[in-house]
N, CA and C of each residue as an Amber inpcrd file, in Angstrom:
protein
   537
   0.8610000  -1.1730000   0.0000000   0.0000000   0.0000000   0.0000000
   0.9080000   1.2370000   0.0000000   0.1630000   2.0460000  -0.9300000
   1.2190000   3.6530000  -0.8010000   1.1980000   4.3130000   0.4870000
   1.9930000   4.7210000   0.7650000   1.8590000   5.7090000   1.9610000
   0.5040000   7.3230000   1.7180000   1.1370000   7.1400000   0.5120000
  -0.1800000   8.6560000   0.1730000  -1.7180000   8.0540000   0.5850000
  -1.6490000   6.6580000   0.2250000  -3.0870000   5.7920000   0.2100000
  -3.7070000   5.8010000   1.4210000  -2.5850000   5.4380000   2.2690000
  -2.9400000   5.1010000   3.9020000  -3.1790000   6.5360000   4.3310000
  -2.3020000   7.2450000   4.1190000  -2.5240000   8.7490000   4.5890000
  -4.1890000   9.5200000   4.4860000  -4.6540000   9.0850000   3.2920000
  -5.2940000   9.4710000   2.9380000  -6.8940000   8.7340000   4.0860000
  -6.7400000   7.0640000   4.1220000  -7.0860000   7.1000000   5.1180000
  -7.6750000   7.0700000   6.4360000  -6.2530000   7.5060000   6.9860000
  -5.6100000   7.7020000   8.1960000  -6.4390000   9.3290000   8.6670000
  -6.4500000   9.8770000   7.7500000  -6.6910000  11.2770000   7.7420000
  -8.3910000  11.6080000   7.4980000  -9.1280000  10.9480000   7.1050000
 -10.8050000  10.9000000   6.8850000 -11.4050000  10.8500000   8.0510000
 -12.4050000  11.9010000   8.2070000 -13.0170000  12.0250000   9.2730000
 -14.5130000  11.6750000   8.7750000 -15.1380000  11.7510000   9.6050000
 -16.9320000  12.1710000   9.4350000 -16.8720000  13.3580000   9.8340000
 -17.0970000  14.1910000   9.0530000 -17.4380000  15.6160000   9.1210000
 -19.0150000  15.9770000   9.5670000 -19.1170000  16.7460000  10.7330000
 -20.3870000  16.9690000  11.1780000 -20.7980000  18.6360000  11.0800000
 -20.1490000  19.2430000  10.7190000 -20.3120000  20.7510000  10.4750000
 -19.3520000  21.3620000   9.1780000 -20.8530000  21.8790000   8.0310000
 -20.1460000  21.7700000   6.9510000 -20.3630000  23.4250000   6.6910000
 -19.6540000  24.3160000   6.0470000 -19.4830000  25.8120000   5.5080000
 -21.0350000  25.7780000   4.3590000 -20.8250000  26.7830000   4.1710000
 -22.1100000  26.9660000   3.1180000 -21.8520000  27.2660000   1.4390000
 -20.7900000  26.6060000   1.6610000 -19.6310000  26.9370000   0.0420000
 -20.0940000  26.0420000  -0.3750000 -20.4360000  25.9840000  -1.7760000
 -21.3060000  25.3440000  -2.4360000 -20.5330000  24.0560000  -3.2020000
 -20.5080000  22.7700000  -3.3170000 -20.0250000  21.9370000  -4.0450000
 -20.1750000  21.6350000  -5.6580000 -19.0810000  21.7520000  -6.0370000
 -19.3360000  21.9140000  -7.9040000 -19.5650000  20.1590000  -8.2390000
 -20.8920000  20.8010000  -9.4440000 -21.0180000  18.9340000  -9.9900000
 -20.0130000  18.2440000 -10.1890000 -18.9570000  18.9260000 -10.8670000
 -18.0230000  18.0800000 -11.1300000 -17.2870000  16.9160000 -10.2730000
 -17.5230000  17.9710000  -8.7560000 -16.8940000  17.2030000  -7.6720000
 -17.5890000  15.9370000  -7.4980000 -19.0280000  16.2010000  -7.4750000
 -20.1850000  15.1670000  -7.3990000 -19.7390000  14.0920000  -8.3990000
 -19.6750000  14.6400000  -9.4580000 -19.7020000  13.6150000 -10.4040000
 -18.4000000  12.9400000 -10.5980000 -17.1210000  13.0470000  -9.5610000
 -15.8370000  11.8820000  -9.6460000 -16.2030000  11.3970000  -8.1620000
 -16.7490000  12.0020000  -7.8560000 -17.5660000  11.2530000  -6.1960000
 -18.2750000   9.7220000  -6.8920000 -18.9680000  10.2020000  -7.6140000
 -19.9320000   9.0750000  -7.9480000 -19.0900000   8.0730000  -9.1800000
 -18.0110000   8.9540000  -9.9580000 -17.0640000   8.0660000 -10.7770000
 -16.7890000   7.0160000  -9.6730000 -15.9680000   7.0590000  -8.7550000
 -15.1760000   6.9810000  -7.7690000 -16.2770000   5.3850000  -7.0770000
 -17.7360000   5.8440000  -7.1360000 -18.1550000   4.6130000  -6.7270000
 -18.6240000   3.7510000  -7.1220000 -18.5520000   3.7120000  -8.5360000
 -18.9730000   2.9200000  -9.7090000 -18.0010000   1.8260000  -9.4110000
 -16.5670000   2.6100000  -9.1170000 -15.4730000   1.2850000  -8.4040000
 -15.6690000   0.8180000  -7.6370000 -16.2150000   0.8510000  -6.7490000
 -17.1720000  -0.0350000  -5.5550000 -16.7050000  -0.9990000  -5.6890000
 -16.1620000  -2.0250000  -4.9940000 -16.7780000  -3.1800000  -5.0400000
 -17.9340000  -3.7580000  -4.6950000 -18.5390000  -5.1700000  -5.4400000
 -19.9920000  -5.3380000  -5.1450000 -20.2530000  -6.8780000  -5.8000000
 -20.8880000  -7.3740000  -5.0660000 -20.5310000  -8.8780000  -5.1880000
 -21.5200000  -9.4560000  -6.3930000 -20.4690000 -10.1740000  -7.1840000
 -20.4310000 -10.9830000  -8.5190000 -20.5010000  -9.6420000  -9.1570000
 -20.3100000  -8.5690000  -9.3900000 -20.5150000  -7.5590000  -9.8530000
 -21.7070000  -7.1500000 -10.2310000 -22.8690000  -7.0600000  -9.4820000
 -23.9190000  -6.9210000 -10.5000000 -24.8410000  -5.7860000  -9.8230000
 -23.8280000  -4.9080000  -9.1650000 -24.3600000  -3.2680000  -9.4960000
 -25.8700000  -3.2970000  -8.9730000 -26.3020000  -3.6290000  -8.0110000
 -27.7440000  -3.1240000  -7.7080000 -28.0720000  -2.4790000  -6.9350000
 -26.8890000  -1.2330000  -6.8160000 -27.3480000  -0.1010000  -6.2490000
 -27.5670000   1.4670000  -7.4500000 -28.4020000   1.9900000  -6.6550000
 -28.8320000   3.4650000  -7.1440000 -28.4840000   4.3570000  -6.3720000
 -27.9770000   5.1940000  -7.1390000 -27.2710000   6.8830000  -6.4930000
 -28.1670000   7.9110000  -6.6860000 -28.4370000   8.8000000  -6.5280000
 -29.5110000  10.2780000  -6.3590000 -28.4580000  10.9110000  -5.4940000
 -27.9350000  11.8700000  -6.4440000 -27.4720000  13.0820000  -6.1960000
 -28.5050000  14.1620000  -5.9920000 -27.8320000  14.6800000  -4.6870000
 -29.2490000  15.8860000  -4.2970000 -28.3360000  17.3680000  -4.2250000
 -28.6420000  18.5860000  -4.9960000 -28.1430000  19.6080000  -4.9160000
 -28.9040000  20.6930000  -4.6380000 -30.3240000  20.7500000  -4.6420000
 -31.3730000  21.4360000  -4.6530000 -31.2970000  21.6510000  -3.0500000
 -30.9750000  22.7930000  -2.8700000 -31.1730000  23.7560000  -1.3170000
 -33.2090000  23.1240000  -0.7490000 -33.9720000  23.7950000  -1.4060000
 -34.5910000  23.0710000  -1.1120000 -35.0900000  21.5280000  -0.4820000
 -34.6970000  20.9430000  -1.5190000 -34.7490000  19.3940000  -0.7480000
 -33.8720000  18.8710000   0.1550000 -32.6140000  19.7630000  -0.1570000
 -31.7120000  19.4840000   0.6990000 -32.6190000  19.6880000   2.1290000
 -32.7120000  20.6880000   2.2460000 -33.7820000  21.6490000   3.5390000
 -34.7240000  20.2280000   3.5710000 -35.2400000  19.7950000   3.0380000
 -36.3660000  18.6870000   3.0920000 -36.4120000  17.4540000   3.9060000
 -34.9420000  17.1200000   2.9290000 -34.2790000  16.2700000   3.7580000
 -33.7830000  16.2780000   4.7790000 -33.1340000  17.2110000   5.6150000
 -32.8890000  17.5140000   6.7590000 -34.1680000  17.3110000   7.5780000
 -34.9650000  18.1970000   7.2600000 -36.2790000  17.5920000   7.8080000
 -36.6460000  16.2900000   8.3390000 -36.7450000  15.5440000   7.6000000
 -37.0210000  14.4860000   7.9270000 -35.8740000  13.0970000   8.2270000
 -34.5470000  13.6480000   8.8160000 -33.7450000  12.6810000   8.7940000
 -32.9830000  13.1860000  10.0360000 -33.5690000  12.7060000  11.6320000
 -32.8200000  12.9720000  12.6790000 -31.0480000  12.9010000  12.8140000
 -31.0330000  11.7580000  12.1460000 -29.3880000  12.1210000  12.3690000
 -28.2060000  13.0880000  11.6610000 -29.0400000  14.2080000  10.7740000
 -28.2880000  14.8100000   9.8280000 -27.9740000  15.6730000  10.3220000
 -26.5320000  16.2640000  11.3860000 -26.4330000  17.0380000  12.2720000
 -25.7220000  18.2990000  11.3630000 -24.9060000  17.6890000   9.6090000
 -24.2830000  18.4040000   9.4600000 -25.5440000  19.1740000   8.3840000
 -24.9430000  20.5010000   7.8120000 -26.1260000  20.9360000   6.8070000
 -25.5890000  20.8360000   5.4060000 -25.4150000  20.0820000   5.0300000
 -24.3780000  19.6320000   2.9300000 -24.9230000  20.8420000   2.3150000
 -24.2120000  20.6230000   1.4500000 -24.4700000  21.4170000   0.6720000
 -24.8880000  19.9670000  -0.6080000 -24.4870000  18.9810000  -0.6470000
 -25.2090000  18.1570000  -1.5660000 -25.2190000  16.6700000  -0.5910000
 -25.5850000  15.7590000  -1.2260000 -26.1990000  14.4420000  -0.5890000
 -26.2990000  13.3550000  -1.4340000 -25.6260000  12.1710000  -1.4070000
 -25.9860000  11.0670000  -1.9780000 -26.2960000  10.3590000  -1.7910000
 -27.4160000  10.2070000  -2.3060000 -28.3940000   8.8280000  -1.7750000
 -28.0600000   7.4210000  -1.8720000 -27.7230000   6.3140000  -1.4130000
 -27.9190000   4.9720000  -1.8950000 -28.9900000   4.2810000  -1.6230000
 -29.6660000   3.5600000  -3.2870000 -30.6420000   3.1570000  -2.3740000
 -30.1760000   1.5280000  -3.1370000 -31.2520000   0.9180000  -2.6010000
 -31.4100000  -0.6740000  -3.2380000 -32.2600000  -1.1570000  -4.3050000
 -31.9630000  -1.4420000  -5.0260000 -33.0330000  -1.4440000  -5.9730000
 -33.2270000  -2.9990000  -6.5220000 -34.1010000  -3.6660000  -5.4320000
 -34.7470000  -4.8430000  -5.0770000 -35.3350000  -5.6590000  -6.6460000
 -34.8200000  -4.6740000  -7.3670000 -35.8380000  -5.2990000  -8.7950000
 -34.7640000  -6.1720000  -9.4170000 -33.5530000  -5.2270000  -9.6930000
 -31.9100000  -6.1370000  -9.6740000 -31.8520000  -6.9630000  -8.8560000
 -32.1150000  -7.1100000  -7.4660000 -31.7060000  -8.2090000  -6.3340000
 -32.8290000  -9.6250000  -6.4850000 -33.6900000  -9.0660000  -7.2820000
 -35.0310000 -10.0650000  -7.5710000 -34.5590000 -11.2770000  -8.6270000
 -33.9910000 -10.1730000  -9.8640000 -33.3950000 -10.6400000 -11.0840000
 -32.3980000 -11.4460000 -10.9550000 -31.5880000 -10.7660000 -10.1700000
 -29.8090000 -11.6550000  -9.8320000 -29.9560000 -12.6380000  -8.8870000
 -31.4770000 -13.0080000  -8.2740000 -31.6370000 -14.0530000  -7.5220000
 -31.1290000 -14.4120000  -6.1110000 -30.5390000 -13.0480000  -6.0030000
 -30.1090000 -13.3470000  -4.4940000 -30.8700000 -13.8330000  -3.4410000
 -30.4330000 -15.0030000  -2.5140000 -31.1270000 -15.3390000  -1.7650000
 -31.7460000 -14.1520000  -0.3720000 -32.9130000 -14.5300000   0.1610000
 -33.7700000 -12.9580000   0.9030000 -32.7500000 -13.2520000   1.9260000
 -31.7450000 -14.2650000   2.4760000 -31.1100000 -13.4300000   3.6830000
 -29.6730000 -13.0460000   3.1740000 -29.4680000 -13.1570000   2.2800000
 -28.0680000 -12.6510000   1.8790000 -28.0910000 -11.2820000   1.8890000
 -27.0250000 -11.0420000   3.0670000 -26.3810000  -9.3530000   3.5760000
 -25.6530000  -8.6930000   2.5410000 -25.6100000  -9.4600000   1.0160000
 -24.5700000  -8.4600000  -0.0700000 -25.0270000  -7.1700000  -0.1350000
 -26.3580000  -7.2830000  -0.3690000 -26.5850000  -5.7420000  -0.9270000
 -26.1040000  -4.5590000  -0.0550000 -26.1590000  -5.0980000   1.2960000
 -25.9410000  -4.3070000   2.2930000 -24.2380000  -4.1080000   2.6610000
 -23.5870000  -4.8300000   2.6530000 -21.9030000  -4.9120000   2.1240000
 -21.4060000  -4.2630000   1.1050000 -22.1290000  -4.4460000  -0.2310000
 -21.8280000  -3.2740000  -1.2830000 -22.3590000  -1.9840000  -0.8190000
 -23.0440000  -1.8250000  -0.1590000 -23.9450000  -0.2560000   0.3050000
 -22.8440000   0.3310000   0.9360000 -21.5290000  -0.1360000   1.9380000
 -20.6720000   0.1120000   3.3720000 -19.8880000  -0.0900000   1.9320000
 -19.5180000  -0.4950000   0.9940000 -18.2830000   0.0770000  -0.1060000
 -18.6210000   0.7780000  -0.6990000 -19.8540000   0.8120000  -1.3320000
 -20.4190000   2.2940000  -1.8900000 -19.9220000   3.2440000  -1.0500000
 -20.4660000   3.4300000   0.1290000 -20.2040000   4.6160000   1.1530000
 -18.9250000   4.8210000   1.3910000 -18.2900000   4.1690000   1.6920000
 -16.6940000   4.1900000   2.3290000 -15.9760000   5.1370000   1.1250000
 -16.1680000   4.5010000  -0.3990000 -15.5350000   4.5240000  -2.0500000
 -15.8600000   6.2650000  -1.9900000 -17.2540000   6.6690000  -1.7040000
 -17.4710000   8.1810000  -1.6340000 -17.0290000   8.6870000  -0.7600000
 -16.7240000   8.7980000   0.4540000 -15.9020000   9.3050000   1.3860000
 -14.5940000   9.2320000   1.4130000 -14.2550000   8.3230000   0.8440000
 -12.5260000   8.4240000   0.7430000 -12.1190000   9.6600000  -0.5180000
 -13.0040000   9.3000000  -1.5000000 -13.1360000  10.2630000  -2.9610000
 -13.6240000  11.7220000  -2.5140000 -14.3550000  11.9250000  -1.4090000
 -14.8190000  13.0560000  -1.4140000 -13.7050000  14.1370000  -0.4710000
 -12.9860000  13.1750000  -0.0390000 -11.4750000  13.3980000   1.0900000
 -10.5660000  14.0750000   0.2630000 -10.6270000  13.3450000  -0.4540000
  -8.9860000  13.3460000  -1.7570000  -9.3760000  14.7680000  -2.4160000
 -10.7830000  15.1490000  -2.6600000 -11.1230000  16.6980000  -3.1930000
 -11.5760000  17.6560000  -2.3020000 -11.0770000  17.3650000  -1.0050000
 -10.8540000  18.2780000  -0.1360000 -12.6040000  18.8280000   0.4070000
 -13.2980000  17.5500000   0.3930000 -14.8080000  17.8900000   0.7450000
 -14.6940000  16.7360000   1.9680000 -15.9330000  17.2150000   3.1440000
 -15.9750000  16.6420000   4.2330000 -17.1980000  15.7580000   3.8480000
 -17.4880000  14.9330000   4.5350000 -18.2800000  13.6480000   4.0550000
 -19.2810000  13.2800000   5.5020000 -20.1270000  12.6090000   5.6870000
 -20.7730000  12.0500000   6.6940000 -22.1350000  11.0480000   6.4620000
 -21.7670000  10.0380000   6.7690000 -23.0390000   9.1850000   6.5440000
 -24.4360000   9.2770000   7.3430000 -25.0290000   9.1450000   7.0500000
 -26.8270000   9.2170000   7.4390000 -27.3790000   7.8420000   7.2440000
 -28.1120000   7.5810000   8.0810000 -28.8620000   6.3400000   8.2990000
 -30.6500000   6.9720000   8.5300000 -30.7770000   7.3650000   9.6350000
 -31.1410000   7.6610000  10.4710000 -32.0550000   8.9370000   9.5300000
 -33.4290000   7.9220000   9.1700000 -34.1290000   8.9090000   8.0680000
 -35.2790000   8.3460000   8.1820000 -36.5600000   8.9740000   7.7490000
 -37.7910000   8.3350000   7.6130000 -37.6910000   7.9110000   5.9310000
 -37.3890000   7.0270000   5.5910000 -37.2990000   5.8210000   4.7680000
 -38.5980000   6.3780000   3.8180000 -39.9210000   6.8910000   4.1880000
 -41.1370000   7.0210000   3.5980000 -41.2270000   8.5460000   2.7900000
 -40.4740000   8.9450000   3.5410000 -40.6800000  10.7240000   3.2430000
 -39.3290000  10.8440000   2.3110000 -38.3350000  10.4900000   2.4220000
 -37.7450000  10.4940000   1.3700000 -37.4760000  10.3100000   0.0870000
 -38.2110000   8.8100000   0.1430000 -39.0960000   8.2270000  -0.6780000
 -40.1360000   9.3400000  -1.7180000 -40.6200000  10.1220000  -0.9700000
 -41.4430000  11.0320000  -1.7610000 -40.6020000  12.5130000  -1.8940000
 -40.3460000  12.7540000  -1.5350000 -39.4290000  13.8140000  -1.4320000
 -38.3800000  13.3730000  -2.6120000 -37.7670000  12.5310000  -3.2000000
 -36.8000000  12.4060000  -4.1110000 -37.8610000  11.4260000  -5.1380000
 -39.1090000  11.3760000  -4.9150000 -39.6180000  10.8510000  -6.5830000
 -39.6490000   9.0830000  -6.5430000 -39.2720000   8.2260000  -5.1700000
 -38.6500000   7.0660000  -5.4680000 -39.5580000   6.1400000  -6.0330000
 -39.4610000   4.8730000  -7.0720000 -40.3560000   4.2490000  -7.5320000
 -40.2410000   3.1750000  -6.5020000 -41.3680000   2.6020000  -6.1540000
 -42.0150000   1.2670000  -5.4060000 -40.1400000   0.4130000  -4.7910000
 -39.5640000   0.1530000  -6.3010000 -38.5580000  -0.8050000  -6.0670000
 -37.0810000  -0.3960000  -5.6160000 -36.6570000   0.6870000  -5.6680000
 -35.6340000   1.0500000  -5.1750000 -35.8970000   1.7800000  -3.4740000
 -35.1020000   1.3870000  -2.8960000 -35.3910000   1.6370000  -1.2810000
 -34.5580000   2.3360000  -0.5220000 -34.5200000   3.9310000  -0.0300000
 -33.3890000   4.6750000   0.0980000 -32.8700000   4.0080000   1.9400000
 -31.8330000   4.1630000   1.5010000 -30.5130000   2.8300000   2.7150000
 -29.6620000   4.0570000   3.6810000 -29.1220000   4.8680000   2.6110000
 -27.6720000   5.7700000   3.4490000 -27.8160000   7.0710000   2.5820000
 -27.6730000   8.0260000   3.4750000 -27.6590000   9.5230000   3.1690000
 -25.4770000   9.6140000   2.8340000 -25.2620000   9.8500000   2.2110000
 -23.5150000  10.3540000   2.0510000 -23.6980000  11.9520000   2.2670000
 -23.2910000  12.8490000   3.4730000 -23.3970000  14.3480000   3.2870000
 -22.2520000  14.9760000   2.9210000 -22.5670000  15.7360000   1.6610000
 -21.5320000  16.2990000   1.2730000 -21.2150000  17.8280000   1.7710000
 -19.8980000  18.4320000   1.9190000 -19.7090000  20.0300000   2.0140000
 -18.2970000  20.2430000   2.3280000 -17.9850000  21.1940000   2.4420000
 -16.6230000  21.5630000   2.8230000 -16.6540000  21.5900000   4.8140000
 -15.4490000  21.2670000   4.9150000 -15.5760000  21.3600000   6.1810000
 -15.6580000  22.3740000   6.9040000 -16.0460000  22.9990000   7.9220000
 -15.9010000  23.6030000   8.9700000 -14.5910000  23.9130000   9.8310000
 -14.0840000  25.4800000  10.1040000 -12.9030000  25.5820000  10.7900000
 -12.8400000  24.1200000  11.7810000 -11.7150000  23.7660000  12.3570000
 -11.8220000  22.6180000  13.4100000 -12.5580000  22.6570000  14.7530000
 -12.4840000  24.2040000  15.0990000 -12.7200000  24.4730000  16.5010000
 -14.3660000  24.5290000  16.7330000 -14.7880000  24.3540000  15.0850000
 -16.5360000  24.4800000  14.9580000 -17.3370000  23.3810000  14.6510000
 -16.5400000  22.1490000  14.8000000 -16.7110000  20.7730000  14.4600000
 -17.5720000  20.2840000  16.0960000 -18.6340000  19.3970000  16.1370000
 -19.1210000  18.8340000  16.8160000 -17.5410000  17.9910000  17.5530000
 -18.0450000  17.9200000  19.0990000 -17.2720000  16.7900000  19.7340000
 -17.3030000  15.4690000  19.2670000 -16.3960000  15.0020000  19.3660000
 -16.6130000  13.4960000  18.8790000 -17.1910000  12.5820000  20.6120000
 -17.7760000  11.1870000  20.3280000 -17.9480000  10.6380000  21.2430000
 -17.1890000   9.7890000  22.3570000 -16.4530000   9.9970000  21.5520000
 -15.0290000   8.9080000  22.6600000 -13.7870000   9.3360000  22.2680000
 -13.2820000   9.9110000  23.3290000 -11.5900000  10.1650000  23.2940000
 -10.9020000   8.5520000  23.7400000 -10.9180000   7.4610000  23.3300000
 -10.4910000   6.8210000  23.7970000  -9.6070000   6.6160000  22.4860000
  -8.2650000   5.9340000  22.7730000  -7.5830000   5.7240000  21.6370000
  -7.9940000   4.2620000  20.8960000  -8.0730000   4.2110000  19.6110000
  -8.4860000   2.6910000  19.1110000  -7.1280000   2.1490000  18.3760000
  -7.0680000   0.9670000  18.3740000  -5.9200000   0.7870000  17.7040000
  -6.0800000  -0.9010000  17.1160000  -5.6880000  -0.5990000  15.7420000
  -5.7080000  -2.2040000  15.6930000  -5.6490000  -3.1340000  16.2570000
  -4.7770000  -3.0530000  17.2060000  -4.4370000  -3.9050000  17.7280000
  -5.6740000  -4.7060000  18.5460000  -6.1830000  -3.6590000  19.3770000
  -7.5650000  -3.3740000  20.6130000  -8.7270000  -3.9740000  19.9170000
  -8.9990000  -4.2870000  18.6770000  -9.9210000  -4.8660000  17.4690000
  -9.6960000  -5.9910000  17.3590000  -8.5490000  -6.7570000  17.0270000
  -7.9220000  -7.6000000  16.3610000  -7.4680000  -8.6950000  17.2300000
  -8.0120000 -10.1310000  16.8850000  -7.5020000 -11.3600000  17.5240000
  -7.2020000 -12.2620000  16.4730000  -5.5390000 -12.8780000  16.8770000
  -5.3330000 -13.7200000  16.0480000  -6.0100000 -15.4400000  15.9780000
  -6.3260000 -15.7040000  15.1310000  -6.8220000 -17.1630000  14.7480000
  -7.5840000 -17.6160000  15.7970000  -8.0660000 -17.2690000  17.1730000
  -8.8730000 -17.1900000  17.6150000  -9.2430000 -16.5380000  18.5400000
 -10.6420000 -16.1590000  18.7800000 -11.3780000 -15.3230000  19.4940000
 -10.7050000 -15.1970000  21.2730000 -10.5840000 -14.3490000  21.6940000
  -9.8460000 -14.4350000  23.3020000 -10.3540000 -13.1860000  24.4010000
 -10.5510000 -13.4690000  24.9590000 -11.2640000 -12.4360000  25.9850000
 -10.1550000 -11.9120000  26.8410000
């Protein structure tokens, strides 16, 4: 691995307080290059992106999505789109779709790092109102908010929840599990 790679990161935060400087499509659109590389199992792509730039809906969305502490200036949606997962036959308890969703997300946040934009994932949404609020048809099912914006001086950044140090190590057991 490159050192620039790891750096890169080593250095990614979740950004929770974003400036009101506006994000250019372009940025959006190597954001979303960026997650087309995804990985995603057997390759068969059955996720959907919705890029949101509209102040308005943006505003909308905030609305209706408790955990969106930061305010983007844009937003990418992932959703699932169950009509592909129907087709490609995946079995109903297989967790792929949801594994490619956490590389989708990760692939945009690392990409949105590298162009000097702060990033933050969203869960934590009424699933129904978004749904109408972005147009969604029956079969695609919105999963993860990606918030996009520039970051915030440091000193204007939300606290984080744990000063505790993590370290691989503190994660990690070899070949078997040990208490």
């Amino acid at each position: 691995m490159s050192q620039h790679t790891l750096d890169v990161i080593k250095s990614r935060r979740v950004i929770r307080t974003m400036t009101d400087q506006p994000v250019a499509r372009e940025q959006l659109e190597q954001i979303l290059e960026a997650a087309r590389w995804a990985p995603t199992g057997g390759n068969q792509r059955i996720h959907r992106f919705v890029a949101v730039q509209s102040p308005t809906l943006l505003r909308l969305l905030r609305m209706v999505s408790p955990g969106m502490f930061q305010q983007p200036q844009a937003v990418i949606l992932i959703c699932i789109d169950w009509k592909k997962v129907a087709a490609n036959q995946f079995p109903a308890t297989d967790r792929g779709p949801y594994v490619d969703l956490g590389a989708a997300m990760q692939t945009m946040m690392l990409a949105a790092h590298s162009l000097g934009l702060g990033s933050g994932p969203v869960t934590s949404f009424s699933k129904a109102a978004v749904r109408v609020i972005l147009n969604l048809p029956e079969r695609l099912s919105p999963e993860l908010m990606v918030c996009l914006g520039y970051p915030a001086a440091p000193g204007k950044q939300l606290p984080m929840r744990s000063k505790k140090k993590v370290t691989w190590q503190s994660l990690t057991d070899w070949d078997r599990y040990e208490e």
